[in-house]
C-alpha positions in Angstrom: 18.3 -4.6 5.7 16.1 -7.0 4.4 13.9 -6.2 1.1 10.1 -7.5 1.0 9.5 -8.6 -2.3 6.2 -6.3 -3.2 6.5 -7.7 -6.3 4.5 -10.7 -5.4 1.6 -8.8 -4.7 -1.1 -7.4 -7.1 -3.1 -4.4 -7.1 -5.1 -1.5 -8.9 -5.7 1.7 -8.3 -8.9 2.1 -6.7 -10.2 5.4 -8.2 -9.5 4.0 -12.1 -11.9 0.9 -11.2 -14.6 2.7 -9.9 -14.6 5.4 -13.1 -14.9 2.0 -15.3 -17.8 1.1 -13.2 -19.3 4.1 -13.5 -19.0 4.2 -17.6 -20.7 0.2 -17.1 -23.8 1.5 -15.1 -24.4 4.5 -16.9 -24.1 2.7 -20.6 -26.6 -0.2 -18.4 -29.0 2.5 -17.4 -29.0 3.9 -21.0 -29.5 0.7 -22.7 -32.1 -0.3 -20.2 -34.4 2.5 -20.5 -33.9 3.3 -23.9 -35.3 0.1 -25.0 -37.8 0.4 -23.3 -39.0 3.9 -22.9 -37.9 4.8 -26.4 -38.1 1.5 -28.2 -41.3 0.1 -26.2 -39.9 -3.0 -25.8 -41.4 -5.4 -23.5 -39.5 -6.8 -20.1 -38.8 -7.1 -17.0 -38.3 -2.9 -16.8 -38.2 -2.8 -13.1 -36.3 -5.7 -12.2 -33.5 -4.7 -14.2 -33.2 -1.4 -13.0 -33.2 -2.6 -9.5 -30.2 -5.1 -10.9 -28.3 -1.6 -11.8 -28.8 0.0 -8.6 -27.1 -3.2 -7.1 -24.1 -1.9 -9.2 -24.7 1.7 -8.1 -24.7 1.3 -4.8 -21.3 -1.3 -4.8 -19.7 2.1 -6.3 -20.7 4.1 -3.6 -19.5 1.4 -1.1 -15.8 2.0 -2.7 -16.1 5.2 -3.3 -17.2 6.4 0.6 -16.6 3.3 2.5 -13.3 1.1 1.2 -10.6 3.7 2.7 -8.1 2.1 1.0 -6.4 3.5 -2.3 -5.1 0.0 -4.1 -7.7 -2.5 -4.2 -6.5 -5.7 -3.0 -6.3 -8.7 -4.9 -8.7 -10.3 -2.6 -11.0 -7.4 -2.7 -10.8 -6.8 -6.8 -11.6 -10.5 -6.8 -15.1 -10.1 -4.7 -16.2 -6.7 -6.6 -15.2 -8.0 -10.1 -17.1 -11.1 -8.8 -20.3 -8.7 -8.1 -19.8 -7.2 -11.8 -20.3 -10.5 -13.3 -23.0 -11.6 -11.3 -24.7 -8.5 -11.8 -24.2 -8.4 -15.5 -25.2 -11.8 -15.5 -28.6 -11.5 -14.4 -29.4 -8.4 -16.2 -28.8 -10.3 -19.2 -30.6 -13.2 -18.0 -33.9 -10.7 -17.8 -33.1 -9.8 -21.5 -32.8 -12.4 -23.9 -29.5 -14.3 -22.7 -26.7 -15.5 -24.9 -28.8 -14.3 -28.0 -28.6 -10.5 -26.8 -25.4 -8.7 -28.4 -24.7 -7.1 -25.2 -23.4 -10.4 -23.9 -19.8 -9.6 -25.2 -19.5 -7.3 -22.2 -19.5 -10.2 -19.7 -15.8 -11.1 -21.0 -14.6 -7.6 -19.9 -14.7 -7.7 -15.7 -12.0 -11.1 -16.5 -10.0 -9.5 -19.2 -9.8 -6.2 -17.0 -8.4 -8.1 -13.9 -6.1 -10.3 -16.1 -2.8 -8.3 -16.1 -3.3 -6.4 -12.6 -4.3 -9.5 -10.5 -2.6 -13.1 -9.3 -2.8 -16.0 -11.6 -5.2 -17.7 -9.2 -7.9 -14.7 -8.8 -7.4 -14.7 -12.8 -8.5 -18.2 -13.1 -11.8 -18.1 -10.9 -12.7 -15.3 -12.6 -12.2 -17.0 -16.1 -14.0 -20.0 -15.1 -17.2 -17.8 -13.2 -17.4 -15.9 -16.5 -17.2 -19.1 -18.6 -20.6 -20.8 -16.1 -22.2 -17.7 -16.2 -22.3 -18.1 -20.7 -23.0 -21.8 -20.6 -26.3 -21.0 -17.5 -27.2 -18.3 -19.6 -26.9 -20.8 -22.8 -29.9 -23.0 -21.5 -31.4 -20.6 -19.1 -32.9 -17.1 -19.9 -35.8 -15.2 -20.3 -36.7 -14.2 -24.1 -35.4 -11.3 -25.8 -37.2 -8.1 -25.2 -40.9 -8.2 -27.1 -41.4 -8.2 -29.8 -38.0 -8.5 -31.0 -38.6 -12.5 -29.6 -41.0 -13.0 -32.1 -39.5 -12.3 -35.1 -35.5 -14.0 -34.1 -35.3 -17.4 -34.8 -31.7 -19.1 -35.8 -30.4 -22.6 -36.4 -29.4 -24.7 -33.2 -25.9 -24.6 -34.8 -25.5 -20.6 -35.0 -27.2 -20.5 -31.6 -24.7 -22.6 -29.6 -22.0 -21.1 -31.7 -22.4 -18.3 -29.8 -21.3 -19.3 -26.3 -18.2 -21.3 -27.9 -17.1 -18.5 -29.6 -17.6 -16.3 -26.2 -15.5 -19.1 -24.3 -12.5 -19.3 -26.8 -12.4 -15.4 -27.1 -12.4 -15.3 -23.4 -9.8 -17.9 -22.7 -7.9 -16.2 -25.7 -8.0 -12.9 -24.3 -7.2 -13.4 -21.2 -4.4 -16.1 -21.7 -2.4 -13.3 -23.8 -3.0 -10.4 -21.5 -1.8 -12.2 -18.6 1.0 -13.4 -20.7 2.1 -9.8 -21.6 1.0 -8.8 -18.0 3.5 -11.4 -16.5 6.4 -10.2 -18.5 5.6 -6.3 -18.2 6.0 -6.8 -14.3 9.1 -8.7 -14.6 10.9 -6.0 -16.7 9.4 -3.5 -14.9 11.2 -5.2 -11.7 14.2 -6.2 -13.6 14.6 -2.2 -14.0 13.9 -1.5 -10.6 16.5 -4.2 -8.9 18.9 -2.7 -11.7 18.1 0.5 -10.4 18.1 -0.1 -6.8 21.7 -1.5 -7.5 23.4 1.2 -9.5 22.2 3.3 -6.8 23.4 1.2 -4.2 26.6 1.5 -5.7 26.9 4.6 -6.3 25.7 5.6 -2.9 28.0 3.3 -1.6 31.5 4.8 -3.6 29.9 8.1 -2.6 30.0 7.4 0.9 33.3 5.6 0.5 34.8 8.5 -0.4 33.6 10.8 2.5 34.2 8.2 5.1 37.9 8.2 4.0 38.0 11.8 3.8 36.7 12.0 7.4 38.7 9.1 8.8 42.3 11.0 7.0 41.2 14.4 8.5 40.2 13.6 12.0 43.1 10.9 12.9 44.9 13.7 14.0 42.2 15.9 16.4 41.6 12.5 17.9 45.2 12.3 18.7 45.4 15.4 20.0 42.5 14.7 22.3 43.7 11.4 23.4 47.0 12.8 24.8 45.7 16.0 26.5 42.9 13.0 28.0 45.8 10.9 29.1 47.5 14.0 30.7 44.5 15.1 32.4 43.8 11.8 33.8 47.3 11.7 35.4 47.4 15.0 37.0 43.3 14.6 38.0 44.5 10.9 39.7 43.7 11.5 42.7 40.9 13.3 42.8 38.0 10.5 42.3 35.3 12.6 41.7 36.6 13.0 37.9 37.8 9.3 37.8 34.6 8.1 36.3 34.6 11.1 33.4 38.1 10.8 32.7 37.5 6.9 32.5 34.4 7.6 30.2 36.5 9.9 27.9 39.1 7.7 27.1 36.3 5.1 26.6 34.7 7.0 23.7 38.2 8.4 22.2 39.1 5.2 21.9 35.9 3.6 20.4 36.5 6.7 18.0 39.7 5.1 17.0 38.0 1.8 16.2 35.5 3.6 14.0 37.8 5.1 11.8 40.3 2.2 11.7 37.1 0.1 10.6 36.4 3.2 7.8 39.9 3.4 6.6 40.1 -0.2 5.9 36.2 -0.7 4.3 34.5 2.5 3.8 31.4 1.0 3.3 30.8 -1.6 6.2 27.6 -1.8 7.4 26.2 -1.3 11.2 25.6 -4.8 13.0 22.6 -3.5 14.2 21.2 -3.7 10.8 20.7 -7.6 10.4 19.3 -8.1 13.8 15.9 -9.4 14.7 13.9 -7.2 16.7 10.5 -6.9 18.6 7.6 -4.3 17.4 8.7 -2.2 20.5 12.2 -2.4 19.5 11.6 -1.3 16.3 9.9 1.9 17.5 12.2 3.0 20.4 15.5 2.6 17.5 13.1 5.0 15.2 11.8 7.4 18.2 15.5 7.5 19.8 16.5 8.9 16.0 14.3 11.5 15.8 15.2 12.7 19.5 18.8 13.2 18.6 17.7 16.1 15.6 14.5 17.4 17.3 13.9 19.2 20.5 10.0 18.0 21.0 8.4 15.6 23.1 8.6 11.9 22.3 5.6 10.2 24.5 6.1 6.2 23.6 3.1 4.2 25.5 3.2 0.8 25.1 1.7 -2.4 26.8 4.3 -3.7 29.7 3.1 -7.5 28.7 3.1 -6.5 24.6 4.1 -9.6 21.6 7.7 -10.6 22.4 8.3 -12.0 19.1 10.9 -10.9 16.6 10.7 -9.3 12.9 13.1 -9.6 10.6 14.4 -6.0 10.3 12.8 -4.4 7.0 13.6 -1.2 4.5 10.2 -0.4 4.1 8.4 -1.0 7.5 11.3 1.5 8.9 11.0 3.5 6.0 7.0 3.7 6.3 6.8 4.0 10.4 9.6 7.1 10.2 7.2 8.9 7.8 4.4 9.4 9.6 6.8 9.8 13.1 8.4 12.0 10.4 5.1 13.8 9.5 4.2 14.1 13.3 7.1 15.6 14.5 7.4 18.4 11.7 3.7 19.5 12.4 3.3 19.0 16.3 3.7 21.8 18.4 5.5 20.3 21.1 4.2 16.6 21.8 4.4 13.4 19.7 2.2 10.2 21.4 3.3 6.7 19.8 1.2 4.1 21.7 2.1 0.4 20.7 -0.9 -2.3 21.7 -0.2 -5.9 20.9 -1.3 -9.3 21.7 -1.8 -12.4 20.3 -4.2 -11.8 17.7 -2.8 -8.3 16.0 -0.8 -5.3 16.7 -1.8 -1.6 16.7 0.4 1.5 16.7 -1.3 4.6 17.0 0.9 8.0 15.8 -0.6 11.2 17.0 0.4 15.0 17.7 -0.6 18.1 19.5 -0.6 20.0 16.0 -3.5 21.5 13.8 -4.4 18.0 12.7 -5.3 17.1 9.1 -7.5 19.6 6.8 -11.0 18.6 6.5 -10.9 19.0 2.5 -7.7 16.2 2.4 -9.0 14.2 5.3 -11.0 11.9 2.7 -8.3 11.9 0.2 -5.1 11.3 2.2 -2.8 8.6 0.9 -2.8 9.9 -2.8 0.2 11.7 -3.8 0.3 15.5 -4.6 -2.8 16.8 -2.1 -3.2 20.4 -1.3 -5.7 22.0 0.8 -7.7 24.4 -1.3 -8.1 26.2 2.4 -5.3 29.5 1.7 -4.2 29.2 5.5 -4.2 25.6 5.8 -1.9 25.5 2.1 0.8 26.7 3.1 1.2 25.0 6.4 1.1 21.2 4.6 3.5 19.3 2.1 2.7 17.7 -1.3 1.2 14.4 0.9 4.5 12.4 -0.5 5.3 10.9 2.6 2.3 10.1 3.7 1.7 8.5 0.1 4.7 6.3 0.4 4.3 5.4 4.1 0.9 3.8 3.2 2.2 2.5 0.4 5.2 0.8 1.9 3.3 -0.4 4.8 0.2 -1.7 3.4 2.6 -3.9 0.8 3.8 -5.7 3.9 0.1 -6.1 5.0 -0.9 -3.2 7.6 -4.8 -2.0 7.5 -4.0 2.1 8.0 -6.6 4.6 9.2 -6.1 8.9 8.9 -8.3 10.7 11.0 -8.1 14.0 13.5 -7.8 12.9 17.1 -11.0 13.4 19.4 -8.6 14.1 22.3 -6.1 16.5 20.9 -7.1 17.7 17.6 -4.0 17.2 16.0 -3.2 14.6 13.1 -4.0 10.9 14.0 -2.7 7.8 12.4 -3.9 3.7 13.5 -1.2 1.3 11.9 -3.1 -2.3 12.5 -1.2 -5.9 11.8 -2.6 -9.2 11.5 0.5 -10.9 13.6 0.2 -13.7 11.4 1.1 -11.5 8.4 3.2 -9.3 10.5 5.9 -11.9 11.8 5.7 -13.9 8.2 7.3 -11.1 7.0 
């Protein structure tokens, strides 16, 4: 199966950004009105609050609207972008490069520096950088009457913004540096580890295959001679010609299996490498769980849906059988999969007849470890692993997910949505 590198793609946890916002608005608000309630210092008191509540109300954005748990790099980029603005013009209203808050403007940059892409890194660095030079030559004075008593040297003043610009070119030249080579060790471990498990999975299964192909050779030839006698003495009668036929079929393509086991334990299936459509992919993965479960498998899809091929992936199977997964082990009796796809994108839609999600969770869902502090509904749910990796998994190879209760049957509902240009780059 084929491996998408996830690697390549940068992210931070959502929740961990917006506490650091948080401790950044409040320490604002603090400043703000201290100086001037407490202080009596004279500015722009109203304006600058107003700039704060800018920042508060981006928070509650993330916090109640952005479903997702990983900000995106494109998405860090345009809130860390917000930050500096913000920041920017509140210190604009107060005194400009001369007030000692200033230093904080390096910190939305250096944050993103060892969690985000070189390139997002970069704008960032140079937004920060105009934003000290504009507020160099363009800001109102420092908070009265503290203007009328600082005066420096031309040379001390413009020292200030220099030094700003080498610390944050400094700063964030190292941290991206040491961010670089913490993710490659981190994935040199991982590959080593995905290998030594590989290989050890592989000798294990080695093993048994041999086992199995040495202990059933001979009940296989035991079947295929009583099927050879039976289809001699049944000869004539052509109502069993077809079975009989059928039987040798499958003891023989038992043979092959084992002969292929006995010689390479650890071949692979064929099927494994092939390319296959969306709907492909989800009839394989519904026809698995059919074999091990005795529910209802209701798979919908558009007659005239995208014909084009995926390369077959590890962690789009692996993320689509989790929530099938999830479905069938809390349905009562019906699962719905319901495949739309066109041109543009493709949706899959996972639902069941079951209890649906519980209403405390609902808002949390694709963090690991949930319970339901509900006593009945707790011991009806898992530790919200799977659901934790399935998003995980798919929203690494670009899917937009959605958790909600169905309108239409109350049990648990999932929207899996695809861009098909990111989808078939894959």
């Amino acid at each position: 199966m084929k491996f998408f590198e996830t690697s390549k793609q940068y992210s931070f946890k959502k929740s961990t950004y917006i506490n650091l916002r948080w401790i950044g608005i409040i320490g604002q608000l603090v400043a703000v009105n201290f100086v001037y309630l407490i202080l009596s210092f004279k500015f722009e008191f109203i304006l600058s609050n107003l700039i704060i509540l800018l920042g508060v109300l981006s928070n509650f954005y993330l916090m109640y609207v952005y479903k997702k748990t990983q900000l995106s790099d494109r998405s860090a980029f345009i809130f860390l972008f917000i930050d500096i603005i913000q920041l920017s013009v509140l210190l604009y209203l107060t005194g400009g490069i001369v007030n000692p808050f200033v230093i904080f403007l390096l910190i939305p940059s250096v944050f993103s520096s060892s969690n985000l892409s070189f390139k997002t890194n970069t704008l960032l660095v140079c937004l920060t950088g105009l934003s000290i030079i504009i507020l160099t030559f363009y800001s109102e004075d420092l908070p009265s009457p503290l203007s009328d008593h600082f005066h420096v040297s031309p040379y001390y003043y413009f020292s200030i913004p220099i030094a700003l610009i080498i610390a944050l070119v400094f700063l964030n030249y190292f941290a991206m540096t040491f961010g670089s080579q913490s993710r490659l060790r981190k994935d040199a471990l991982s590959k080593m580890e995905e290998v030594m498990a590989k290989e050890h999975e592989l000798l294990s299964l080695g093993g048994q295959a041999a086992a199995a192909a040495h202990s059933l050779g001979t009940p296989l030839s035991t079947i295929k001679i009583i099927t050879q006698d039976l289809s001699k003495q049944l000869k004539n009668k052509k109502e069993f010609n077809k079975d009989m036929e059928l039987l040798n079929s499958q003891v023989e393509r038992c043979n092959e299996i084992l002969k292929r086991l006995s010689l390479n334990p650890v071949e692979e299936d064929e099927f494994i490498d092939k390319d296959l459509t969306v709907r492909e992919y989800l009839f394989e993965i519904i026809s698995s769980f059919k074999e091990i479960s005795n529910k209802n498998f209701v798979f919908n899809f558009d007659q005239d849906s995208n014909p084009k091929k995926i390369s077959k992936s590890i962690e789009i199977v692996y993320g689509l059988r989790n929530f099938i997964g999830n479905a069938n082990k809390f349905s009562r009796d019906k699962i719905f999969i319901n495949l739309k796809s066109d041109s543009e994108t493709t949706e899959i839609t996972i639902e069941d007849d079951g209890n649906g999600y519980p209403r405390d969770i609902l808002s949390k869902i694709g963090e690991p470890y949930l319970k339901s502090s509900n006593p009945q509904e707790k011991s009806k749910t898992g530790l919200g692993l799977g659901l934790f990796i399935g998003k995980t998994l798919l929203e690494k190879n670009f899917a937009s997910l959605n958790f909600r209760n169905s309108k239409t049957r109350n049990g648990a509902e999932v929207l899996i949505n695809w861009r098909n240009i990111d989808l078939f780059n894959i």
